[in-house]
BALOBA-1460 file (C-alpha; in Angstrom, 3 decimals):
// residues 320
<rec num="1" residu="x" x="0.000" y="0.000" z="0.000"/>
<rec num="2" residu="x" x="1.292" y="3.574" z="-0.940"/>
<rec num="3" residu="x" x="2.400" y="5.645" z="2.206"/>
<rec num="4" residu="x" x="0.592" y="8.971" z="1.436"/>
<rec num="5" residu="x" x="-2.826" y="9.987" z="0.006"/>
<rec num="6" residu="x" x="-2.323" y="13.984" z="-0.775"/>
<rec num="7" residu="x" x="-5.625" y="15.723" z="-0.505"/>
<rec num="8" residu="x" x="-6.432" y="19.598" z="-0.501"/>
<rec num="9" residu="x" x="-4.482" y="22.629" z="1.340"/>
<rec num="10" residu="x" x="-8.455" y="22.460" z="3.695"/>
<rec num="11" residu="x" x="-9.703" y="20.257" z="6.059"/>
<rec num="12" residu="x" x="-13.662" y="18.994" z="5.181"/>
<rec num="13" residu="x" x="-15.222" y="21.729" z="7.158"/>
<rec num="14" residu="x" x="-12.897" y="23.862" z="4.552"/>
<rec num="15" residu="x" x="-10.626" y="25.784" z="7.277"/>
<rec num="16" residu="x" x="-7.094" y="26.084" z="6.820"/>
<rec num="17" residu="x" x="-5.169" y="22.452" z="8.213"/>
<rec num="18" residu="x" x="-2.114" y="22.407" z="10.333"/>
<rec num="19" residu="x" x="0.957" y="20.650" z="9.290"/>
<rec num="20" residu="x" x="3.397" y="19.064" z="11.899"/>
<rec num="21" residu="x" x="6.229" y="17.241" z="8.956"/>
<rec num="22" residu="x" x="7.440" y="19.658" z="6.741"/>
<rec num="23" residu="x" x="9.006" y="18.936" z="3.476"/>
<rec num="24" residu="x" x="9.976" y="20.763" z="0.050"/>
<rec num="25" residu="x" x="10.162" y="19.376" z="-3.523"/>
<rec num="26" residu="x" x="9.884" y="20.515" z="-7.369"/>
<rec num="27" residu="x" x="8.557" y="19.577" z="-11.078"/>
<rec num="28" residu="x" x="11.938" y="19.674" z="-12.336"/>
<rec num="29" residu="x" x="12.111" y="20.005" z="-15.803"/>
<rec num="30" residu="x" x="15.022" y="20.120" z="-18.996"/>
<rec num="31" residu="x" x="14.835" y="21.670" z="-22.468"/>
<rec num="32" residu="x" x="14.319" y="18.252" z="-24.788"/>
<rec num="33" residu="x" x="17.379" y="17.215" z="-26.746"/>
<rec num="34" residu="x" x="15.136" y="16.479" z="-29.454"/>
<rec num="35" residu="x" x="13.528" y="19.765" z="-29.517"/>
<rec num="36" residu="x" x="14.582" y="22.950" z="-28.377"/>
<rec num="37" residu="x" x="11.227" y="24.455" z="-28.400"/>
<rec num="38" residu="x" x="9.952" y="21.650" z="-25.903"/>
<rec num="39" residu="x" x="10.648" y="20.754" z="-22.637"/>
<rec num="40" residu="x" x="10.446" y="17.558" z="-20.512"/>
<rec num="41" residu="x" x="9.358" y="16.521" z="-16.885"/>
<rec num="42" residu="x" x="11.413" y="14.129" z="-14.804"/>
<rec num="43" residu="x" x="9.441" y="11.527" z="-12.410"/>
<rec num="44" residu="x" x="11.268" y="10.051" z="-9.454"/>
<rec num="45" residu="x" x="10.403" y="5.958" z="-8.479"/>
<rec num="46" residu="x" x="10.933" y="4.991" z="-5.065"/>
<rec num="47" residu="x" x="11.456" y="1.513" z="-4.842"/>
<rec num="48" residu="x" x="10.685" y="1.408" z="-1.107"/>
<rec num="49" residu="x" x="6.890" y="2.672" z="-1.727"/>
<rec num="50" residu="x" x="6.805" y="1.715" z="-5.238"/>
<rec num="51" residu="x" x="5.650" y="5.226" z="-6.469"/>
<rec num="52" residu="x" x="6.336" y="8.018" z="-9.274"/>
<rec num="53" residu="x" x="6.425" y="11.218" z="-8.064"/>
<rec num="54" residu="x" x="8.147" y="14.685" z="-8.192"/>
<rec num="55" residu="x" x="11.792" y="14.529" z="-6.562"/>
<rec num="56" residu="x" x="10.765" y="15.562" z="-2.670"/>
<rec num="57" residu="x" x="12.062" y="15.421" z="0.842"/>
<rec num="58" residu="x" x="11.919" y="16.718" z="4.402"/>
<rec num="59" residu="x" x="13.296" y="19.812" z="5.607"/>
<rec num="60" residu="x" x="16.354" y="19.679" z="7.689"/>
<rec num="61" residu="x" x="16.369" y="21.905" z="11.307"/>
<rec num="62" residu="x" x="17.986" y="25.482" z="10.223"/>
<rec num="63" residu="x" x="17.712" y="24.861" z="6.866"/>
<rec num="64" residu="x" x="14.815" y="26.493" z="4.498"/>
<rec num="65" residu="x" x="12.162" y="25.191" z="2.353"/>
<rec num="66" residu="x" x="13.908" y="26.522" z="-0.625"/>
<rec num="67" residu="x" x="17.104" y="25.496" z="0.253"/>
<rec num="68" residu="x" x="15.919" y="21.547" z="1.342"/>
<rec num="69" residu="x" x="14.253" y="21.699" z="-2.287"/>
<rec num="70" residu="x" x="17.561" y="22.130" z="-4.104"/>
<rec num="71" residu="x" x="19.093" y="19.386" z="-1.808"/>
<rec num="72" residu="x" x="16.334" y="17.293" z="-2.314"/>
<rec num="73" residu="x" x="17.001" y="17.207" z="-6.028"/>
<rec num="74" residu="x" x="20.094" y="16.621" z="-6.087"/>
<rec num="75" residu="x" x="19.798" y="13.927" z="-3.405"/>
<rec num="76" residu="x" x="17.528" y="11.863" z="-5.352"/>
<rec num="77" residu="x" x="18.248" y="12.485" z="-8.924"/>
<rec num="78" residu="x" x="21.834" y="13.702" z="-9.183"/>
<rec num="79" residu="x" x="20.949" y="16.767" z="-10.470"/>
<rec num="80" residu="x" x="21.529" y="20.307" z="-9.354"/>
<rec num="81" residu="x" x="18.822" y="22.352" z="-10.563"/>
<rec num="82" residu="x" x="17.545" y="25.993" z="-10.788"/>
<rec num="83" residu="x" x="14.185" y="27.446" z="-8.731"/>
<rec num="84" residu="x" x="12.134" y="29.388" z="-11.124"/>
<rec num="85" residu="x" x="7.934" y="29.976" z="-9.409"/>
<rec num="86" residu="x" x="7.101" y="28.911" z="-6.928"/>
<rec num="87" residu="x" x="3.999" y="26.441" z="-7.729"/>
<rec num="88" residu="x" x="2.046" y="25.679" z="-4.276"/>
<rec num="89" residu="x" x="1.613" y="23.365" z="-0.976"/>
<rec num="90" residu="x" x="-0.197" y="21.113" z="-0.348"/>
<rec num="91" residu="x" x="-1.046" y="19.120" z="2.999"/>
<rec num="92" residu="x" x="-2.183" y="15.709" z="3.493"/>
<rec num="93" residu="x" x="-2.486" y="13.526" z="6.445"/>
<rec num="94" residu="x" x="0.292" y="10.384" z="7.264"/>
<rec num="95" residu="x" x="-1.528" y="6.857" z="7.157"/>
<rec num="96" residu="x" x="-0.909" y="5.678" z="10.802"/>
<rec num="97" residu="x" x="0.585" y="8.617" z="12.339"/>
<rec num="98" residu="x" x="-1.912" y="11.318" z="13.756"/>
<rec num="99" residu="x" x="0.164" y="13.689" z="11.566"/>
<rec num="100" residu="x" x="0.044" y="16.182" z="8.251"/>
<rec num="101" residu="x" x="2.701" y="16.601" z="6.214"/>
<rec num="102" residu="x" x="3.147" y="19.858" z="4.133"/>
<rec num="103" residu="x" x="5.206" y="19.882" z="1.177"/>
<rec num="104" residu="x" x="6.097" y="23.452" z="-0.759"/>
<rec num="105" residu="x" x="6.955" y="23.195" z="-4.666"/>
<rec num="106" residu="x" x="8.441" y="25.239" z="-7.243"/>
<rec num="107" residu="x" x="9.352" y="25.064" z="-10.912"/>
<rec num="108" residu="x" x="12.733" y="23.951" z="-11.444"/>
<rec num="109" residu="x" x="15.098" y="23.713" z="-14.310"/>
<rec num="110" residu="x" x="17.863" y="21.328" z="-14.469"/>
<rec num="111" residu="x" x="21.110" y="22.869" z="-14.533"/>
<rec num="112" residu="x" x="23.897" y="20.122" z="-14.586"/>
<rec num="113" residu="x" x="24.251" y="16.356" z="-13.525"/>
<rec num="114" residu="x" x="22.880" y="12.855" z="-14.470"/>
<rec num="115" residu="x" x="21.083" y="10.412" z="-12.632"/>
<rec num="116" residu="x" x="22.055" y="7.822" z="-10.681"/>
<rec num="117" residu="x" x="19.932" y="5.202" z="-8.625"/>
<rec num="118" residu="x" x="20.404" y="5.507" z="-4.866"/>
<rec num="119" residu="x" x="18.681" y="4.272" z="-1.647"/>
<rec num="120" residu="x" x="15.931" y="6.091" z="-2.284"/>
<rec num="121" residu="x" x="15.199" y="6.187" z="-5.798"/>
<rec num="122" residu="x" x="15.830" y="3.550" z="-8.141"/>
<rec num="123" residu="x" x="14.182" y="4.752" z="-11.789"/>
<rec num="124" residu="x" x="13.846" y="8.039" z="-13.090"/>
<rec num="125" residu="x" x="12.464" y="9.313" z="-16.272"/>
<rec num="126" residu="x" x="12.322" y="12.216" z="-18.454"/>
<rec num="127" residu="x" x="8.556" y="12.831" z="-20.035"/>
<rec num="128" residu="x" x="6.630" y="15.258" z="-22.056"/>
<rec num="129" residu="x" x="4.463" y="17.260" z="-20.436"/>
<rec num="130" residu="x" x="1.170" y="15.383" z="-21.514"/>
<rec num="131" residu="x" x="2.747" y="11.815" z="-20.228"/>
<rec num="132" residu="x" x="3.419" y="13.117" z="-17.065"/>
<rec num="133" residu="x" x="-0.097" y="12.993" z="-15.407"/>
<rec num="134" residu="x" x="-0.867" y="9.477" z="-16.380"/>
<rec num="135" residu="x" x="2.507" y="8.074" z="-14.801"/>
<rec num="136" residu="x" x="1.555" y="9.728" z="-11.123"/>
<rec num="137" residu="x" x="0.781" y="7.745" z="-8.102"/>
<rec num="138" residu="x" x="-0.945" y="10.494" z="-6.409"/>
<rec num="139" residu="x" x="-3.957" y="13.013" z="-7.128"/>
<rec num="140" residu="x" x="-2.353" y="16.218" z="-5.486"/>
<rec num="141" residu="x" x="1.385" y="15.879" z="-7.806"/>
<rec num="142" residu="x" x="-1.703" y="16.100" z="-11.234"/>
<rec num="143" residu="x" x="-2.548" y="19.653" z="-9.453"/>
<rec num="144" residu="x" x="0.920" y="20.823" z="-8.826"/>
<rec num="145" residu="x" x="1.804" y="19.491" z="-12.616"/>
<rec num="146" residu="x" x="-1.645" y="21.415" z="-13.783"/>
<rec num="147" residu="x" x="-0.011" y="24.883" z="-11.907"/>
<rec num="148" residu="x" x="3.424" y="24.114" z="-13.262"/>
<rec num="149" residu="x" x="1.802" y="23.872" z="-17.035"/>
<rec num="150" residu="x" x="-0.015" y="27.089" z="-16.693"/>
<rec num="151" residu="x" x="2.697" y="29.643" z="-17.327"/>
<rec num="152" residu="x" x="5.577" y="29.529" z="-19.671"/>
<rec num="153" residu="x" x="8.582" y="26.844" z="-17.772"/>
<rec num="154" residu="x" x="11.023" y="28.707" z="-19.451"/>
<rec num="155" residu="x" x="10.936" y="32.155" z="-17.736"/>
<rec num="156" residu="x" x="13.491" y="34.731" z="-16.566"/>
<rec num="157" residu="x" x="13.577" y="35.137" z="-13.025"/>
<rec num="158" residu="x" x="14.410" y="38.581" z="-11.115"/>
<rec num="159" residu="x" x="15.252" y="38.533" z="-7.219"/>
<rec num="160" residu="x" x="14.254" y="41.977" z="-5.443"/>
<rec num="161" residu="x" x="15.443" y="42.034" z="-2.383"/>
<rec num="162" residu="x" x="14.887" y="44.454" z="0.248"/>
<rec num="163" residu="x" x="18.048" y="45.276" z="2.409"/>
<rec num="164" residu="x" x="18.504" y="43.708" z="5.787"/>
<rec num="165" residu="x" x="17.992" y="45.549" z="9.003"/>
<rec num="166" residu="x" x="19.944" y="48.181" z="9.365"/>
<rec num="167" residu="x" x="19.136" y="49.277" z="13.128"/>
<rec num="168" residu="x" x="16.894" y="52.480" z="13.723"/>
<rec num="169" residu="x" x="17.207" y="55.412" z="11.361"/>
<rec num="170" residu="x" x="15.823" y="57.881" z="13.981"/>
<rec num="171" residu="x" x="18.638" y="57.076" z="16.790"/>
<rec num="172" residu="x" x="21.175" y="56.875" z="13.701"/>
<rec num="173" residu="x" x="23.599" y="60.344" z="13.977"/>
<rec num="174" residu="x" x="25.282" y="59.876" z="10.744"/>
<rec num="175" residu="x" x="24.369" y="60.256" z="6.765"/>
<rec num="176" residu="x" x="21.528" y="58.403" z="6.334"/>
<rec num="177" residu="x" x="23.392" y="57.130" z="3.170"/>
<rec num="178" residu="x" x="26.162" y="55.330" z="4.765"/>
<rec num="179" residu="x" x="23.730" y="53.825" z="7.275"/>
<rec num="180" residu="x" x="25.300" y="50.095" z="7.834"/>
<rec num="181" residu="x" x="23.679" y="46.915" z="8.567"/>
<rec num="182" residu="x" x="23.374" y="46.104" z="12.217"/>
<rec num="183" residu="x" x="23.957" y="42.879" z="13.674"/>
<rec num="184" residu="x" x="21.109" y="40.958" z="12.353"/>
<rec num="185" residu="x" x="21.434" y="42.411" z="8.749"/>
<rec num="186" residu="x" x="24.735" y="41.250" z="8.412"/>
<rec num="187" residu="x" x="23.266" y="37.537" z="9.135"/>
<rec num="188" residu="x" x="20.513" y="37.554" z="6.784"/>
<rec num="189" residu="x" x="22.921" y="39.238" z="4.012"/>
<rec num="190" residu="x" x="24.380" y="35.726" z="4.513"/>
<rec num="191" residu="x" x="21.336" y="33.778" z="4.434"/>
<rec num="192" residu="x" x="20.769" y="35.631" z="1.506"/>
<rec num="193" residu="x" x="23.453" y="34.067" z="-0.958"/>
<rec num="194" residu="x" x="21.830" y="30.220" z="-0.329"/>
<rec num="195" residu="x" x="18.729" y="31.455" z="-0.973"/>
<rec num="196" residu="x" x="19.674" y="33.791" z="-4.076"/>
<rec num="197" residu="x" x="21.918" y="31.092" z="-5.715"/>
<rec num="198" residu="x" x="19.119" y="28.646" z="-5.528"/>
<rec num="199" residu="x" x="17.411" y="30.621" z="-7.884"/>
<rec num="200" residu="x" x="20.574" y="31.029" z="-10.086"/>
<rec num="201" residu="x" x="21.492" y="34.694" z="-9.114"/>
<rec num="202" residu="x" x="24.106" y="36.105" z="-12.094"/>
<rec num="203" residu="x" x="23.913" y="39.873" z="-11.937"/>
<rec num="204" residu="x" x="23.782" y="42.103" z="-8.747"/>
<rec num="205" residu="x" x="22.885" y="45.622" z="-8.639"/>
<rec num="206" residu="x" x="22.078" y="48.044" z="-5.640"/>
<rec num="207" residu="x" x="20.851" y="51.266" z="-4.397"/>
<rec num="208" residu="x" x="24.044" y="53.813" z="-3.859"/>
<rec num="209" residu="x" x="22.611" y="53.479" z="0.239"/>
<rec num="210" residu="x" x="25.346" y="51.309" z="2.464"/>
<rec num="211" residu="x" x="22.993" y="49.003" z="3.762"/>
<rec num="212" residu="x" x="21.676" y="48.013" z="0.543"/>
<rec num="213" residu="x" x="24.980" y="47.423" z="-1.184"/>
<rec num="214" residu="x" x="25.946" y="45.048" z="2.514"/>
<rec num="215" residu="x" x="22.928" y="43.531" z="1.941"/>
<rec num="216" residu="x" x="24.591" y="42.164" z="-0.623"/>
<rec num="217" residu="x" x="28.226" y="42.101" z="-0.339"/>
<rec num="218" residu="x" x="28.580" y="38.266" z="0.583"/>
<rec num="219" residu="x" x="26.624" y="37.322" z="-2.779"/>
<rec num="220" residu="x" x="28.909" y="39.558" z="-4.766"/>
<rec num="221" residu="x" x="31.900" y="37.867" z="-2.994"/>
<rec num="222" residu="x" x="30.539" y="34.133" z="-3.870"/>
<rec num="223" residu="x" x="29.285" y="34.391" z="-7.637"/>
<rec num="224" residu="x" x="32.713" y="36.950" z="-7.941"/>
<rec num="225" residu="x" x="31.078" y="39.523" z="-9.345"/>
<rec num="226" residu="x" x="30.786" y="43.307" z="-8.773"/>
<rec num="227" residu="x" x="27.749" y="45.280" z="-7.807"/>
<rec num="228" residu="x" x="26.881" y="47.656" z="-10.056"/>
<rec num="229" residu="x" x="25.306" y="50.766" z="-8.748"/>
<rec num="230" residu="x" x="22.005" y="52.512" z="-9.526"/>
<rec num="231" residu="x" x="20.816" y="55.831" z="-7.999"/>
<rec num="232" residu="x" x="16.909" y="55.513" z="-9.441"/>
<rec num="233" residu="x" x="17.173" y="52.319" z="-6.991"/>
<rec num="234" residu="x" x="17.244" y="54.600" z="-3.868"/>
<rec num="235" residu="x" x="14.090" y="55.844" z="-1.955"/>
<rec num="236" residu="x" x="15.117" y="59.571" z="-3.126"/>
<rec num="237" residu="x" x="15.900" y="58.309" z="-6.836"/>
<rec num="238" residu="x" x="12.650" y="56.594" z="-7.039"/>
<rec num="239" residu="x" x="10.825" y="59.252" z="-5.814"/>
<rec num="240" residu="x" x="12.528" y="62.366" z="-8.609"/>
<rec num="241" residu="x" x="11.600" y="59.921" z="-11.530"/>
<rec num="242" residu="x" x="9.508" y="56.942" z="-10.818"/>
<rec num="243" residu="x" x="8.793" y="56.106" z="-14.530"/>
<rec num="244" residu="x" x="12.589" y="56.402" z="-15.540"/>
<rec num="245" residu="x" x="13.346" y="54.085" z="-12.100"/>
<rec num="246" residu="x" x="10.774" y="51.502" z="-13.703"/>
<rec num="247" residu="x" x="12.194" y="51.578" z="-17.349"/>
<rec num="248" residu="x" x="16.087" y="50.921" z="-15.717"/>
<rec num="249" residu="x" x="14.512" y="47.582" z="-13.569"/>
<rec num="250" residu="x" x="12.511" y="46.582" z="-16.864"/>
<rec num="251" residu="x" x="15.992" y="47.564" z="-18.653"/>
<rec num="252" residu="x" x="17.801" y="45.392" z="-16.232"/>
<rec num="253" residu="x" x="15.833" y="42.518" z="-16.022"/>
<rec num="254" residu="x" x="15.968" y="42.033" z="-20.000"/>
<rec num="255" residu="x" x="19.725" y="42.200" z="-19.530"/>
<rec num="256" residu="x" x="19.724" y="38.107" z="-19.268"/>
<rec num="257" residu="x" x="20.861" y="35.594" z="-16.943"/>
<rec num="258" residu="x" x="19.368" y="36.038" z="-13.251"/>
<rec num="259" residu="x" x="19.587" y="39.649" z="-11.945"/>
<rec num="260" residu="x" x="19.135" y="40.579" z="-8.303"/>
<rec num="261" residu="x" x="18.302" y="43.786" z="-7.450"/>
<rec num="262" residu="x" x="18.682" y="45.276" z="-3.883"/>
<rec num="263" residu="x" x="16.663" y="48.371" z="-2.849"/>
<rec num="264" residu="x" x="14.619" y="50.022" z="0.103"/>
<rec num="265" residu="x" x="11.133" y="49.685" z="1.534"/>
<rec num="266" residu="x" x="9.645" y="52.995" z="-0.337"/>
<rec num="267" residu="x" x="10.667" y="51.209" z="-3.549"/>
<rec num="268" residu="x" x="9.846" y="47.814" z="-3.650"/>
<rec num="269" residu="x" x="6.249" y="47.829" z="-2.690"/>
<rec num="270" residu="x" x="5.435" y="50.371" z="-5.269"/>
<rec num="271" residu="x" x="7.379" y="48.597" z="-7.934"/>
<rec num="272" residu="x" x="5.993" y="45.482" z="-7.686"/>
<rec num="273" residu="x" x="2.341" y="46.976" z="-8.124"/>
<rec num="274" residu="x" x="2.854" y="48.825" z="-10.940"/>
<rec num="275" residu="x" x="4.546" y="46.047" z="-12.319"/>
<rec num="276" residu="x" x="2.119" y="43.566" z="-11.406"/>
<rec num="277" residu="x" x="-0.866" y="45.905" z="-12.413"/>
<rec num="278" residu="x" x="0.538" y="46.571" z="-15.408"/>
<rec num="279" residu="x" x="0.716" y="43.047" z="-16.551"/>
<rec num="280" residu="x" x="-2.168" y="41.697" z="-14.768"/>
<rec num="281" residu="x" x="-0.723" y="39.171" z="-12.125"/>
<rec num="282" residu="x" x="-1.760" y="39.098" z="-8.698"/>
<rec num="283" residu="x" x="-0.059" y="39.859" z="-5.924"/>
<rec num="284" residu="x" x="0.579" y="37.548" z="-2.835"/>
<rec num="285" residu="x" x="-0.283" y="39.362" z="0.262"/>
<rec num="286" residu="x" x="3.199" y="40.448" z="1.717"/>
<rec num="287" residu="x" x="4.757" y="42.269" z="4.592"/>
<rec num="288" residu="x" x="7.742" y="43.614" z="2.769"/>
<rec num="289" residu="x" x="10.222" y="43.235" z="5.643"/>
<rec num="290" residu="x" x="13.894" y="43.574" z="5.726"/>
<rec num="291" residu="x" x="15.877" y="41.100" z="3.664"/>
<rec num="292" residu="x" x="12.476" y="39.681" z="2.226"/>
<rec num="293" residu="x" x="12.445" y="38.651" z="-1.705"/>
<rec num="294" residu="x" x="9.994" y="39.298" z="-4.685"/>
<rec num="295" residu="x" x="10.890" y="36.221" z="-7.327"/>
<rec num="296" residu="x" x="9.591" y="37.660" z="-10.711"/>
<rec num="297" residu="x" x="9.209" y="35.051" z="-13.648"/>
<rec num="298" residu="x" x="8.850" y="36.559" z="-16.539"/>
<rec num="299" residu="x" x="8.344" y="36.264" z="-20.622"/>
<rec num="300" residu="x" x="8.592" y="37.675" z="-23.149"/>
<rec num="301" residu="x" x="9.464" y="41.150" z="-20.716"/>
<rec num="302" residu="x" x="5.840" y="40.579" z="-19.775"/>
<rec num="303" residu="x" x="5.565" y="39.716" z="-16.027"/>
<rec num="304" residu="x" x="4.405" y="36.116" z="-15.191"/>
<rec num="305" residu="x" x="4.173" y="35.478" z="-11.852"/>
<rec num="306" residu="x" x="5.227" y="37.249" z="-8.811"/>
<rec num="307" residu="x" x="6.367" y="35.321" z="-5.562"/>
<rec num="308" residu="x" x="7.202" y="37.017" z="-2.223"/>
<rec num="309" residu="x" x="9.952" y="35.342" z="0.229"/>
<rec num="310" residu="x" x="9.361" y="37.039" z="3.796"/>
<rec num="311" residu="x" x="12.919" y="35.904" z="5.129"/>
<rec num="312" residu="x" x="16.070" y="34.109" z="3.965"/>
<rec num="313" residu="x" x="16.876" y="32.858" z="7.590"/>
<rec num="314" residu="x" x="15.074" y="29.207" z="8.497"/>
<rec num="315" residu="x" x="11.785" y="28.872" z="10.322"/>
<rec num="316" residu="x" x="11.615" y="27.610" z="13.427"/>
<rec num="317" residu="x" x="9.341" y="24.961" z="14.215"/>
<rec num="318" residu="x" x="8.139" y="22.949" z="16.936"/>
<rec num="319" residu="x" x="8.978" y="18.830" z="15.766"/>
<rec num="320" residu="x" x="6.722" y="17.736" z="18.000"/>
């Protein structure tokens, strides 16, 4: 008998269920070699439960969803791939333990790698899109494959970051422009590079404002590359010409590769609406705190899908 039976995000009386296991997994997907212009899906089968299913796994303590999906990946397929959206969770209850499991999922391209059986998995295959449903075990992985197939996989992702904490600007004597990180800024500009290299960061750029180019210094220093400067990113530079600060992130984020752009709180949330209300996407609802992430997929220079990260550092949950 298979070990899990996913069912919806609600219990029956259709409130919100609480999960106690938490896990994090992906459609992973590969341009065909065939075809360029096509793409396949890979399926995962786990000898010990006899299943096909999207690569999947727990989530470690201290580590992040995002970060356990990437591992998970290459853990059971060999394969280091590249978060694009993310897709949805779903919870579902554990046959013979009084306990639901919730599992978060993204898009994700394969980068580099082959696979290899292991303990876990002993078969994996690569599929067109319209053989994937038939070859599931489970009902929920057809309605994360339906959300993965409704946008473009292919998409160009842009990271906008807010800068981390940066202590109190009213007790803060000096140039607001030179304004460092404090203590806890300095560890989520850390946190930051796992998280930012998961989704294949290339490019950096920053608002001229200390704390945003600290924010992210330690990315710079692991993809060795430089940070290149923009003064339209800055509160102030926003404000003088918001249409002109628009047009340069639009500019940017056709530039190619993965660009990550670090600004401040009377930016971002702005930016993202027009954006989004420009294009017609819906926003998730989001708090905008320091160090949190918008992912932007986009096609086409048309805005796709827009996914909000509230915090690079782990969550910390009771096991029990």
């Amino acid at each position: 008998m298979k070990p899990e039976n996913p069912r919806a995000d609600k219990s029956t009386s259709g409130k919100p269920v609480k999960a106690n296991i938490f896990a994090a997994g992906a459609v992973l997907w590969r341009k065909s070699s065939s075809n360029p212009y096509e793409i396949e899906v890979g399926l995962i089968h786990r000898q010990r439960y006899d299943d096909w299913s999207f690569p999947k796994g727990k989530i470690d303590p201290g580590e992040t969803a995002i970060a356990a999906a990437v591992r998970e990946i290459r853990e059971e397929t060999g394969i280091t791939a590249r978060l694009g959206r993310h897709l949805s969770g779903v919870t579902y209850p554990i046959p013979g333990h009084r306990k639901l499991k919730r599992v978060e999922y993204w898009a994700a391209e394969a980068v580099s790698g082959e696979f290899e059986p292991n303990d876990e998995v002993d078969e994996m295959r690569w599929l067109e899109p319209h053989r994937v449903a038939e070859h599931l075990s489970y009902p929920m992985d057809r309605t994360i494959l339906r959300r993965f197939a409704q946008l473009p996989p292919d998409t160009t992702t842009v990271l906008l970051v807010r800068h981390g904490k940066a202590g109190n600007s009213q007790k803060y004597t000096g140039d607001d422009v030179v304004r460092p990180l404090d203590a806890k800024g300095k560890v989520q500009a850390e946190a930051l590079v796992a998280q930012l290299q998961a989704f294949g960061a290339t490019e950096i750029w920053s608002a001229d404002r200390r704390r945003c180019i600290e924010t992210v210094e330690p990315l710079a220093e692991k993809l060795a590359v430089p940070i290149r400067i923009e003064p339209l990113l800055s509160e102030e530079g926003y404000a003088a010409d918001p249409a002109g600060a628009r047009a340069r992130v639009r500019k940017i984020a056709a530039m190619g590769g993965v660009q990550v752009i670090c600004s401040q709180g009377g930016v971002i949330p702005d930016l993202t609406r027009w954006w989004a209300d420009r294009d017609g996407v819906p926003l998730p609802p989001a708090r905008n705190r320091k160090a949190s992430t918008w992912v932007l997929s986009l096609s086409g220079g048309r805005l796709m899908a827009a996914d909000h990260i509230d915090s690079p550092l782990p969550i910390l949950r009771n096991s029990n």
